[in-house]
Backbone atoms as SQL, in Angstrom:
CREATE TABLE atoms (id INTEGER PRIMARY KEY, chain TEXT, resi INTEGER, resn TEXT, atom TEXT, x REAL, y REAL, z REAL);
INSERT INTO atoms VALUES
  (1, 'A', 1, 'UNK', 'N', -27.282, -39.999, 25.936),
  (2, 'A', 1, 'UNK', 'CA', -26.153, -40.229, 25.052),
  (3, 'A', 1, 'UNK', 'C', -26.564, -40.089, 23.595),
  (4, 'A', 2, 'UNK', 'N', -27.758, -40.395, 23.115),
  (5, 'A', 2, 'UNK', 'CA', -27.847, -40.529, 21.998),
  (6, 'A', 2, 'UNK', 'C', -28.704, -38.940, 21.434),
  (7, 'A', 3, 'UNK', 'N', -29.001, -38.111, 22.589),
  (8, 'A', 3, 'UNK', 'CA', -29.284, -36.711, 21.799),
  (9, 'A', 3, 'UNK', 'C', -27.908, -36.161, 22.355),
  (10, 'A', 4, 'UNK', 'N', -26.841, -36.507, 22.625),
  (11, 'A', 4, 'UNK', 'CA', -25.590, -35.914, 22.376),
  (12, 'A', 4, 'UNK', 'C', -25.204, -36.160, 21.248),
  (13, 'A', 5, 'UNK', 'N', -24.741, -37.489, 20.738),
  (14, 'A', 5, 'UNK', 'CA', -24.730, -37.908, 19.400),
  (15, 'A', 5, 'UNK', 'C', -25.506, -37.189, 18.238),
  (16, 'A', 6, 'UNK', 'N', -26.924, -37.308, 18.365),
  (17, 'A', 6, 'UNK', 'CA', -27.563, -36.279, 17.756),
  (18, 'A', 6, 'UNK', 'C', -27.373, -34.842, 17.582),
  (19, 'A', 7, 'UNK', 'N', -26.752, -34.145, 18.357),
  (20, 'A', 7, 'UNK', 'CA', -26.275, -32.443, 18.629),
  (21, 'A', 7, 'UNK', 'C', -25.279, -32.388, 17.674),
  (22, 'A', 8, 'UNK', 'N', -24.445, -33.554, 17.506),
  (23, 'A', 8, 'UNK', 'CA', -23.090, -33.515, 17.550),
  (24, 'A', 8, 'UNK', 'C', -22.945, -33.681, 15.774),
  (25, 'A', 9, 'UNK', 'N', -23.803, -34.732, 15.497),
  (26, 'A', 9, 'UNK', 'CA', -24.143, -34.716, 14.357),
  (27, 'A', 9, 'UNK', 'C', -24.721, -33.814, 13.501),
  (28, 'A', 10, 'UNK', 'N', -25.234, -33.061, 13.846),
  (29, 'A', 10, 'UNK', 'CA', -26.228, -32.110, 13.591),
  (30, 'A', 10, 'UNK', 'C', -25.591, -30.937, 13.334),
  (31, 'A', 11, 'UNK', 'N', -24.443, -30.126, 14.064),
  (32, 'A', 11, 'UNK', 'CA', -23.215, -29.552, 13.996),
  (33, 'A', 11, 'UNK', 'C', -22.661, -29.589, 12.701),
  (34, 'A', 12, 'UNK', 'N', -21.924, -31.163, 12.643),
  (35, 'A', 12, 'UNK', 'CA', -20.841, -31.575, 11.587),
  (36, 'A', 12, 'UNK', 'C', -21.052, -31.575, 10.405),
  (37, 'A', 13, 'UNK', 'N', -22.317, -31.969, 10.289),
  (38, 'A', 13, 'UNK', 'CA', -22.839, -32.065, 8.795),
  (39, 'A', 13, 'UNK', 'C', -22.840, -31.085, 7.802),
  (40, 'A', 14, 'UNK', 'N', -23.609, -29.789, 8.704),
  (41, 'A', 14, 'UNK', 'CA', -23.706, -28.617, 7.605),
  (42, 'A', 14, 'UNK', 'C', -22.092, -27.970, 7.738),
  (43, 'A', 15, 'UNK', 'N', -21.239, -28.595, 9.000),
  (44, 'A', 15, 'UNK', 'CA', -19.850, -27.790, 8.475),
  (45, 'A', 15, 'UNK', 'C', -19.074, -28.623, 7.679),
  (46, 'A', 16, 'UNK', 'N', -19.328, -29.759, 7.254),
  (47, 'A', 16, 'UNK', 'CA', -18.798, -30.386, 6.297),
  (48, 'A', 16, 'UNK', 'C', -18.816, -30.004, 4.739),
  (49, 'A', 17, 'UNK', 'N', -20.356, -29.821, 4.614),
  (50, 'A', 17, 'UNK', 'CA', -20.953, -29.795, 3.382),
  (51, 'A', 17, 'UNK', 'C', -20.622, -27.642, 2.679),
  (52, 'A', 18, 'UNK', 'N', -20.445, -26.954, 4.114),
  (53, 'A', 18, 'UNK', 'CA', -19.679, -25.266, 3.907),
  (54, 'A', 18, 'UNK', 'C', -18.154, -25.876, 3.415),
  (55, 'A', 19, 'UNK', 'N', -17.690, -26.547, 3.853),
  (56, 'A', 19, 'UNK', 'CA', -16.106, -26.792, 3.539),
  (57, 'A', 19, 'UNK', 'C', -16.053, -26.898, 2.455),
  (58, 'A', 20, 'UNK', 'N', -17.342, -27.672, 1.469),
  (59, 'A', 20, 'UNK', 'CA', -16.587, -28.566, 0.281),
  (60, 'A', 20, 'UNK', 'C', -17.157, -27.341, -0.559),
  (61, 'A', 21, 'UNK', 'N', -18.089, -25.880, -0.042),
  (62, 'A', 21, 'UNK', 'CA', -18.271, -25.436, -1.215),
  (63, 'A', 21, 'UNK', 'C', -17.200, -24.648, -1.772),
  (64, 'A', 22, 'UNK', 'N', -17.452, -24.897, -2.984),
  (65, 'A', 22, 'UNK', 'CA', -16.344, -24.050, -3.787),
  (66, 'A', 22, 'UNK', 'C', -17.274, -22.403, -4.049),
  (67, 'A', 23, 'UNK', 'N', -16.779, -21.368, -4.023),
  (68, 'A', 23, 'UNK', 'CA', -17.304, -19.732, -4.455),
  (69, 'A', 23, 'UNK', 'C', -16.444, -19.322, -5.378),
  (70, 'A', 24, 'UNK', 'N', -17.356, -19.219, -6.682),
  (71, 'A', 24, 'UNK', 'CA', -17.094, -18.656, -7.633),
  (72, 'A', 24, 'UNK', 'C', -16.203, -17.603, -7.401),
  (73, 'A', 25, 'UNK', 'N', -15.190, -17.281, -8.426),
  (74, 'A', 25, 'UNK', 'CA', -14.383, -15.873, -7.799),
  (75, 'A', 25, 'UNK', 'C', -15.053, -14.959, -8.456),
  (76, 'A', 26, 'UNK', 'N', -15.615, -14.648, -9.436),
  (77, 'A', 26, 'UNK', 'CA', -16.546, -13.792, -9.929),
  (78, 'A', 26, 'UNK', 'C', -18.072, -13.116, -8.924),
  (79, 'A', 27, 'UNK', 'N', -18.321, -14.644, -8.263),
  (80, 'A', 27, 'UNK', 'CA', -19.455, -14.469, -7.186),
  (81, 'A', 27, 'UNK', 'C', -18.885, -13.440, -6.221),
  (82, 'A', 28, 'UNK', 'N', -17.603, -14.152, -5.032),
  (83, 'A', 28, 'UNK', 'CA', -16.915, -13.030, -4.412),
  (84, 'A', 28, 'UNK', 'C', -16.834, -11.910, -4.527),
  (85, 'A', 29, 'UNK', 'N', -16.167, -12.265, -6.019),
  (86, 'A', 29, 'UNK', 'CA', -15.168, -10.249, -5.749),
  (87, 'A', 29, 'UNK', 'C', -16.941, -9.482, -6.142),
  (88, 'A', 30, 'UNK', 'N', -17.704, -9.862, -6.997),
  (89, 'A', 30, 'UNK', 'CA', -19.068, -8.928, -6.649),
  (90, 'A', 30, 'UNK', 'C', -19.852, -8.288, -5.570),
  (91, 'A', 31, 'UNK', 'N', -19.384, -9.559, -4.433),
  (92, 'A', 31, 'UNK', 'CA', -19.668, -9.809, -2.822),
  (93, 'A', 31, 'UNK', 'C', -18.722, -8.635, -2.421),
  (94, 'A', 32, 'UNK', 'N', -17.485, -8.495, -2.811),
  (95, 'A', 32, 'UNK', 'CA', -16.735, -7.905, -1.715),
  (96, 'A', 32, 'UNK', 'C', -16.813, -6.059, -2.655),
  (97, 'A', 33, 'UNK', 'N', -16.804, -6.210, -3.532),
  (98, 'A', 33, 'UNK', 'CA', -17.143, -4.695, -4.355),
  (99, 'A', 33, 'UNK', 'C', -17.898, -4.460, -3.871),
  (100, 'A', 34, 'UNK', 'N', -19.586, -4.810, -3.700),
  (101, 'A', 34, 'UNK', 'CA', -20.710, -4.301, -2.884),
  (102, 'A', 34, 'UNK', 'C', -20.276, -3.951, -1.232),
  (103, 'A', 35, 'UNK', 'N', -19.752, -4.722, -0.827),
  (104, 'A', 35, 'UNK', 'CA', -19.330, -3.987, 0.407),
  (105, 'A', 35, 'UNK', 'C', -18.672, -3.079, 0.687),
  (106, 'A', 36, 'UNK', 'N', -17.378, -2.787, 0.035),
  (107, 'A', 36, 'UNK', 'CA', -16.793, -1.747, -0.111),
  (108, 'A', 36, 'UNK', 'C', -17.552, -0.330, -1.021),
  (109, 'A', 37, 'UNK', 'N', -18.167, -0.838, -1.816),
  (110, 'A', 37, 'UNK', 'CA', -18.954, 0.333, -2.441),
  (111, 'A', 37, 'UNK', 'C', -20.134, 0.849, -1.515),
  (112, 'A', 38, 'UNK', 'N', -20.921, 0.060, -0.318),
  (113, 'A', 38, 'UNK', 'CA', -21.430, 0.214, 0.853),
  (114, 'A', 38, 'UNK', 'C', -21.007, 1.146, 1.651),
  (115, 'A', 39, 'UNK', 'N', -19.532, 0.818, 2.150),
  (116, 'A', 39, 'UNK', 'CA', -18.894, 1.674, 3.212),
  (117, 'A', 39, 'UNK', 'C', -18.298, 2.777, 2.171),
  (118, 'A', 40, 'UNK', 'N', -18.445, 3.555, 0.821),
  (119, 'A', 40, 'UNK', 'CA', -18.052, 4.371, -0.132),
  (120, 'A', 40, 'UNK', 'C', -16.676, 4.692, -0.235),
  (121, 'A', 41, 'UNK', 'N', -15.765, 3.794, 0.225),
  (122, 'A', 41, 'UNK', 'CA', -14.708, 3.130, -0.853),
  (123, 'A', 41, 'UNK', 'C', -14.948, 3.421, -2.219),
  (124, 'A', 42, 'UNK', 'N', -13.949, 4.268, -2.758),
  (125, 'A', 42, 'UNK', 'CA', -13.620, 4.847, -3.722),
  (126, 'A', 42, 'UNK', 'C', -12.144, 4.395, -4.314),
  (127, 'A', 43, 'UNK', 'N', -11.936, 4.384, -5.736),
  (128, 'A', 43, 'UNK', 'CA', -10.785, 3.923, -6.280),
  (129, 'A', 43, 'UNK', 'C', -9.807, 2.749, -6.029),
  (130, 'A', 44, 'UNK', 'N', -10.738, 2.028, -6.162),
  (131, 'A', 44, 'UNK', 'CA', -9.779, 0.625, -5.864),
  (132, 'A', 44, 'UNK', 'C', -10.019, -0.239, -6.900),
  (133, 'A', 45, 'UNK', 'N', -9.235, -1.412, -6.625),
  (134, 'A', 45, 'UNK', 'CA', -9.205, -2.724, -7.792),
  (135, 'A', 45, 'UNK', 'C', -9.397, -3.619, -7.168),
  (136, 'A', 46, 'UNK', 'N', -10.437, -5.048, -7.845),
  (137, 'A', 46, 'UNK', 'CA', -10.287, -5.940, -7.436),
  (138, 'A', 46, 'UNK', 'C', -9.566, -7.082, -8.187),
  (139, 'A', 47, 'UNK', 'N', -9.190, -7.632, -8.478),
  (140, 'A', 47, 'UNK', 'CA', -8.336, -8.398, -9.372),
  (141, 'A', 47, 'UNK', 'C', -8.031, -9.899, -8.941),
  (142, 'A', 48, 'UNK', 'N', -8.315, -10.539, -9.663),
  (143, 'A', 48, 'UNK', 'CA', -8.740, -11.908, -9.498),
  (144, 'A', 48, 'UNK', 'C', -7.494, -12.399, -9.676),
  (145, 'A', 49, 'UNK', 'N', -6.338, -13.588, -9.460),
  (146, 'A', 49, 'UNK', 'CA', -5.156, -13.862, -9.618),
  (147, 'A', 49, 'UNK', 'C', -4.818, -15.290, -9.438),
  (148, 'A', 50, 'UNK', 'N', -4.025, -16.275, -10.085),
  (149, 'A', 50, 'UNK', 'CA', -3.677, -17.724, -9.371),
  (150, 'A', 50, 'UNK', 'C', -3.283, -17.278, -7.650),
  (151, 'A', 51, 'UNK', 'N', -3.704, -18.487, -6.795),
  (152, 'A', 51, 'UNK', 'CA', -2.991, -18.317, -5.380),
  (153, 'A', 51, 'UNK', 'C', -1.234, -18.049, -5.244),
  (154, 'A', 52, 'UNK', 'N', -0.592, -18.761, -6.433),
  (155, 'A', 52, 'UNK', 'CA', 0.524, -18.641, -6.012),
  (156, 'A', 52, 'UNK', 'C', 1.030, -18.024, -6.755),
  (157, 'A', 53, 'UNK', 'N', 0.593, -16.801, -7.150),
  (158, 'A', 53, 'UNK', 'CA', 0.910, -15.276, -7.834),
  (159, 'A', 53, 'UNK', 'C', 1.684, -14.631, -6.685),
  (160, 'A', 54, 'UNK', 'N', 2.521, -13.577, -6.954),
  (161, 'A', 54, 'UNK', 'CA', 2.871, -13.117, -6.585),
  (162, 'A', 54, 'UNK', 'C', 2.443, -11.681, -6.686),
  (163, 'A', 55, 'UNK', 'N', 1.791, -10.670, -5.114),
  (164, 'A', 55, 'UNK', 'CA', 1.524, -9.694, -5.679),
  (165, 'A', 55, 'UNK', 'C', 2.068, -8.760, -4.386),
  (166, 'A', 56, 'UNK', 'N', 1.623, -7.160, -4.741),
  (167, 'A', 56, 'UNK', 'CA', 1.992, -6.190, -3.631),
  (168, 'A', 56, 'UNK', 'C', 0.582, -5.713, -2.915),
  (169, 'A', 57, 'UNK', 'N', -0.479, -6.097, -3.725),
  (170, 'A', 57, 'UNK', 'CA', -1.743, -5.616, -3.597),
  (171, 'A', 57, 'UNK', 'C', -2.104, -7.085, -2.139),
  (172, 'A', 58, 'UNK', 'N', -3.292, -6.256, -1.341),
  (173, 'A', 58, 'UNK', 'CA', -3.225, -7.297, -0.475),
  (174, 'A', 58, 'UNK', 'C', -4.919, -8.366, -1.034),
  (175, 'A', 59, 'UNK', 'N', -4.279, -9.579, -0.543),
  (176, 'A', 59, 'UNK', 'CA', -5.620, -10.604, -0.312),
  (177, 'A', 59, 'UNK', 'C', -6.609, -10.418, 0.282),
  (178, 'A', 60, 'UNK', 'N', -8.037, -10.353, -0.302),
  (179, 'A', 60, 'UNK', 'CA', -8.916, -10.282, 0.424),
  (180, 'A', 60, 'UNK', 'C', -10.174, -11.432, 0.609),
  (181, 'A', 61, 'UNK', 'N', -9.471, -12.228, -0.565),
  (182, 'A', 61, 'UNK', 'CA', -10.353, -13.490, -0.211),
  (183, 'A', 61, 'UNK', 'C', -9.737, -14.435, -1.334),
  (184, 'A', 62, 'UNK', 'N', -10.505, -15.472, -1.359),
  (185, 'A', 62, 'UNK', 'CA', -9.720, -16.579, -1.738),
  (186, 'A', 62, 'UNK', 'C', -11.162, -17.346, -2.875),
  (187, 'A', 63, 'UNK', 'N', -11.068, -18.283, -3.715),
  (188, 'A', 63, 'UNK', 'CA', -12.468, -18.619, -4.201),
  (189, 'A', 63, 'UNK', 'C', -11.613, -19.525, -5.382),
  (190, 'A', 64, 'UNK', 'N', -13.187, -20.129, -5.831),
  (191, 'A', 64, 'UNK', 'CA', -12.301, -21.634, -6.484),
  (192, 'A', 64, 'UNK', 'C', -11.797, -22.935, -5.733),
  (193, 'A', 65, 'UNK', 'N', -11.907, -23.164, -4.618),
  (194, 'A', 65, 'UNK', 'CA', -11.755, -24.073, -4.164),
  (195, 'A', 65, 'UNK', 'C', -10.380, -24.167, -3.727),
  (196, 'A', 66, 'UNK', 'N', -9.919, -22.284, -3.251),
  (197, 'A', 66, 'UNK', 'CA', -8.763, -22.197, -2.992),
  (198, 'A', 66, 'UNK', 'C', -7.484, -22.256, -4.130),
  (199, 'A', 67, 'UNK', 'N', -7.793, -21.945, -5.370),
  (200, 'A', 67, 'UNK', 'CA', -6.899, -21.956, -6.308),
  (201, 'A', 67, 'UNK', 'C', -6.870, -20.934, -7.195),
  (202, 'A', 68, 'UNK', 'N', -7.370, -19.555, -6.872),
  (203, 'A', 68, 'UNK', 'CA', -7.281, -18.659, -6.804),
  (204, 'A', 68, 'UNK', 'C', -7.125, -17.797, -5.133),
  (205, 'A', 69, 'UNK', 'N', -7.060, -16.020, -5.808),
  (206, 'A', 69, 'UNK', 'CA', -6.999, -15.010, -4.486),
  (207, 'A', 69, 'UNK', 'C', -7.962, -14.055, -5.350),
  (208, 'A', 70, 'UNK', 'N', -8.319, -13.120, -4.583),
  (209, 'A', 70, 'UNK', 'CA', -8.858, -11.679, -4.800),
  (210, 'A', 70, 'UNK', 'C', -7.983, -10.802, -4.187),
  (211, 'A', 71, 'UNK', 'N', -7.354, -10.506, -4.735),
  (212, 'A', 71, 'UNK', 'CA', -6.501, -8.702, -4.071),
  (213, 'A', 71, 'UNK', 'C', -7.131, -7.871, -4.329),
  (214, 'A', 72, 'UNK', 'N', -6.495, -6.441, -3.574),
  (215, 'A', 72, 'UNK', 'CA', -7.283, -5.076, -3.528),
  (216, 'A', 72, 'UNK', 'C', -6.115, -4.208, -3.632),
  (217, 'A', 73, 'UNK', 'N', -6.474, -3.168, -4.444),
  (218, 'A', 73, 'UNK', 'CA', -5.396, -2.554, -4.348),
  (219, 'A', 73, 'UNK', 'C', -6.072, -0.468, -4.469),
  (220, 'A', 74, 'UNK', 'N', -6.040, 0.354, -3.536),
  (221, 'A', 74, 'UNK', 'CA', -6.141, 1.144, -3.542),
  (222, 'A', 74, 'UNK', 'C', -5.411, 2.314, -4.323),
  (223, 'A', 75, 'UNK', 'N', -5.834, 3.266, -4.661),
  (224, 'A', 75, 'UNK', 'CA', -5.058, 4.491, -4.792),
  (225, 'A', 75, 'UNK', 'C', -5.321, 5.266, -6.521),
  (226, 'A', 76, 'UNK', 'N', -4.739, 5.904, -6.918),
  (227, 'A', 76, 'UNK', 'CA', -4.887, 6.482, -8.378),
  (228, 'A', 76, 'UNK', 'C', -4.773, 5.316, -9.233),
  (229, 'A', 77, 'UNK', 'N', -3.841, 4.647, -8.965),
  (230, 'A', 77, 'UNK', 'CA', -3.211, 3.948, -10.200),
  (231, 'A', 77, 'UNK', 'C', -3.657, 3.170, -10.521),
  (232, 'A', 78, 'UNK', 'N', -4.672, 2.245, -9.346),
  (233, 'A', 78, 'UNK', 'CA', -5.398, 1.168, -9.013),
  (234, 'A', 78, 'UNK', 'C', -6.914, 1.732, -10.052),
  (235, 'A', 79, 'UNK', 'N', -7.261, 2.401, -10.054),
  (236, 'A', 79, 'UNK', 'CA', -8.141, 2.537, -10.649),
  (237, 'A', 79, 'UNK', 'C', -8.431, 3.204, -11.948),
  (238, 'A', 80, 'UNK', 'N', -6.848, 3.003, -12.316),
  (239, 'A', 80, 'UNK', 'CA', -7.155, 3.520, -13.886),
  (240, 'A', 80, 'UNK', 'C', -6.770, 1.692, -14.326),
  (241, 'A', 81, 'UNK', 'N', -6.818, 1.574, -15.860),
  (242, 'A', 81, 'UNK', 'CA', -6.777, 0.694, -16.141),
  (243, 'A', 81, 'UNK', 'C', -5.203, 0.475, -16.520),
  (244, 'A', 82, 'UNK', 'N', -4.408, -0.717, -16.622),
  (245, 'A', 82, 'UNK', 'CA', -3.234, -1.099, -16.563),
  (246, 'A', 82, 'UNK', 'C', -2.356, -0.245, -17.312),
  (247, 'A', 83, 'UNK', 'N', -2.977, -0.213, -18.637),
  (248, 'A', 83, 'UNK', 'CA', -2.652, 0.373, -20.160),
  (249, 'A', 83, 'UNK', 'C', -2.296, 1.875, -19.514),
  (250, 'A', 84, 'UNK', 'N', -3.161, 2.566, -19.130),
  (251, 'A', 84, 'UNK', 'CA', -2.975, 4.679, -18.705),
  (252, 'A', 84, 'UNK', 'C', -2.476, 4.366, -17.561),
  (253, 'A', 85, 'UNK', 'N', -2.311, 3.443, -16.501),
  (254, 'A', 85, 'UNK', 'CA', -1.176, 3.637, -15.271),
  (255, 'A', 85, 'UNK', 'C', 0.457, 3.281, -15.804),
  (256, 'A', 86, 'UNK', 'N', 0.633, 3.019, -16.677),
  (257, 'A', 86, 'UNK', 'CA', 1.686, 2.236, -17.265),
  (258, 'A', 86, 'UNK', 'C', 2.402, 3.354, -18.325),
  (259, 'A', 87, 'UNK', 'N', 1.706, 4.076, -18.844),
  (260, 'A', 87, 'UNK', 'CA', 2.283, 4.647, -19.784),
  (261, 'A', 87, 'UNK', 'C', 2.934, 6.134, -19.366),
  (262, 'A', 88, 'UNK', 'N', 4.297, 6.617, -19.890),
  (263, 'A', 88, 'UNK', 'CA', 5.476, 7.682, -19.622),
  (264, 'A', 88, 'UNK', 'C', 4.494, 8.426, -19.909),
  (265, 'A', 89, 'UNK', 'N', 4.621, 9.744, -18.880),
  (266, 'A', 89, 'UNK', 'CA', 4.322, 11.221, -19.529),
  (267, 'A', 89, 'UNK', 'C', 4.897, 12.057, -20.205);
């Protein structure tokens, strides 16, 4: 009984102490750019945002202790900067 207790404990602890960490969103989206720049993913955005933003771009992670998102957003437009996707030809 008591190296069940022990197992059991042993488990909980380190998933307690993963729960409470908070990840930088700066740490992330570096985390998740390297991966995508890995698999050579080309032209995208990562863009850091409050959680309860509203966006079209999708979530790809979350950081801050959940009070932020990271979206992604593919394509031409995504990878010019706001200012030259925005402006009339």
């Amino acid at each position: 009984m008591k190296l069940h207790l022990l197992l059991v404990a042993m488990m909980v602890v380190p998933a307690c102490a993963a729960a409470q960490e908070r990840k930088s969103c700066e740490d992330l989206k570096t985390e998740i750019a390297a991966k995508l720049d890995a698999k050579g993913v080309k032209g995208y955005t990562l863009e850091i945002v409050l959680k309860d933003q509203e966006t079209t771009a999708k979530v790809v992670g979350t950081c801050d202790g959940g009070t932020k998102k990271i979206t992604y957003s593919k394509g031409e437009a995504a990878a010019k900067p706001a200012t030259e996707a925005t402006k009339p030809q």
